[in-house]
N, C-alpha and C positions, 0 to 999 in steps of 0.2 A: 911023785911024778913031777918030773921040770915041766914047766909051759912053755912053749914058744914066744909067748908075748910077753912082755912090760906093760903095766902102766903104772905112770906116778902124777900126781896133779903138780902143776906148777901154773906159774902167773902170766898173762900178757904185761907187755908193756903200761899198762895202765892200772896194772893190780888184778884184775880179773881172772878167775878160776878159770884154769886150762886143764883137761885131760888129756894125758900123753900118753896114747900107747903104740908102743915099738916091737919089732917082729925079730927074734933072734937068729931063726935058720938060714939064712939067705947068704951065705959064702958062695955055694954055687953061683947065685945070680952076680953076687960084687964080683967074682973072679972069670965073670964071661965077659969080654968088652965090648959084645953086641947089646948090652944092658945100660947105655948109656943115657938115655933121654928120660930125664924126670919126668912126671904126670901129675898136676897136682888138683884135685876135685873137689874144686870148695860150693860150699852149699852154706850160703848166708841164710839169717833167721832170727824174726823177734827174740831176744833172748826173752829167760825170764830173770826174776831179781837176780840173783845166783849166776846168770850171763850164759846158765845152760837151756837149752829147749825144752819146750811144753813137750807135756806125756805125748800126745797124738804127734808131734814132730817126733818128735822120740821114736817113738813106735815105726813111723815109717820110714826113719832113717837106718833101723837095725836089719829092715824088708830090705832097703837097697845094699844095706853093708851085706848082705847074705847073697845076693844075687850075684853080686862084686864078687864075691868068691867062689860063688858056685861056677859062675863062666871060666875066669880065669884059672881055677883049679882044673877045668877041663883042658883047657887049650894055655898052656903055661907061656905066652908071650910079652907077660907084665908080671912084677910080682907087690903087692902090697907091701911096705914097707912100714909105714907108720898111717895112726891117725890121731887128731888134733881137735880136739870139743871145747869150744866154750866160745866167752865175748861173741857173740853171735854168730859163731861159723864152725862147721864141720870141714876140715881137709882131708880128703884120703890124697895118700901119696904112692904114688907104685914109678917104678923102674918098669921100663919097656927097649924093646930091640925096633918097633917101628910106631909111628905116629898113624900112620892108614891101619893100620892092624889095630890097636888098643883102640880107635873111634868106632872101629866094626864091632868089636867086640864089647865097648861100653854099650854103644845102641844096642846090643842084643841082652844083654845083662838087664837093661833099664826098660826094653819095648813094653811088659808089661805093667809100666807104672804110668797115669797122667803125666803128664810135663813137670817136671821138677826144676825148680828152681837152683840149678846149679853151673855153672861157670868152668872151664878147662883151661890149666895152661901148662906149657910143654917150654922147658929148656933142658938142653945138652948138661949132661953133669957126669961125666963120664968115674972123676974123681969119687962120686958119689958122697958127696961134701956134706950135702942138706942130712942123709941119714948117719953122719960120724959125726954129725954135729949135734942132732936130736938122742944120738945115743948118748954120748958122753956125756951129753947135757941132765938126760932124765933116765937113765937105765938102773934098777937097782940090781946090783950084785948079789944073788941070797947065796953060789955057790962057796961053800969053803973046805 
């Protein structure tokens, strides 16, 4: 059975253990051009040695990664595209059609967790540059 996702670990800039994983089905979303505005949700975090998060961060970033798709599987106005672990920060990244839409829908995804320490930022990418870039970059090929 194919997966929809990638992952492969690669380095930050400074050497640091990155986990990369990348979402393959998304043609539909690149080929609507109502899909243009990047999203990118970073959650900074003591790493540990290793530059990944402690089990208990661990743990509850897998509660929010779940939640992140349970809403959005509902209501398809964003779609996940990649995420990014390591050097102290988690990114999810998702494509969206609207910036009021995807804030309504994080807050309701997220309502039932404490305040999480995490940060939002939004630019136009219509080309969708950021995800031909992390694919090329980190995607392995198994098909042949």
């Amino acid at each position: 059975m194919q997966s929809d996702w990638w992952t492969t670990p690669t380095e930050s800039e400074n050497g640091n253990l990155i986990m990369v994983t990348g979402r393959k089905d998304i043609d539909a979303f690149i080929n609507n051009p109502k899909f243009n505005i990047r999203v990118e949700v970073t959650w900074k975090y003591i790493p540990c040695e290793n530059g990944m998060p402690n089990v208990e961060t661990s743990e509850l970033m897998e509660q929010v990664h779940e939640a992140l798709l349970l809403t959005f599987k509902k209501d398809p106005i964003a779609v996940l595209t990649g995420i990014y672990t390591g050097d102290g920060e988690r990114n999810w990244i998702f494509y969206t059609l609207s910036t009021n839409i995807f804030g309504r829908k994080i807050n309701e995804a997220l309502n039932k967790f404490e305040l999480l320490p995490i940060t939002i930022y939004c630019e136009n990418d219509p080309e969708w540059n950021e995800y031909h870039e992390m694919k090329s970059l980190t995607e392995i090929n198994t098909e042949d």
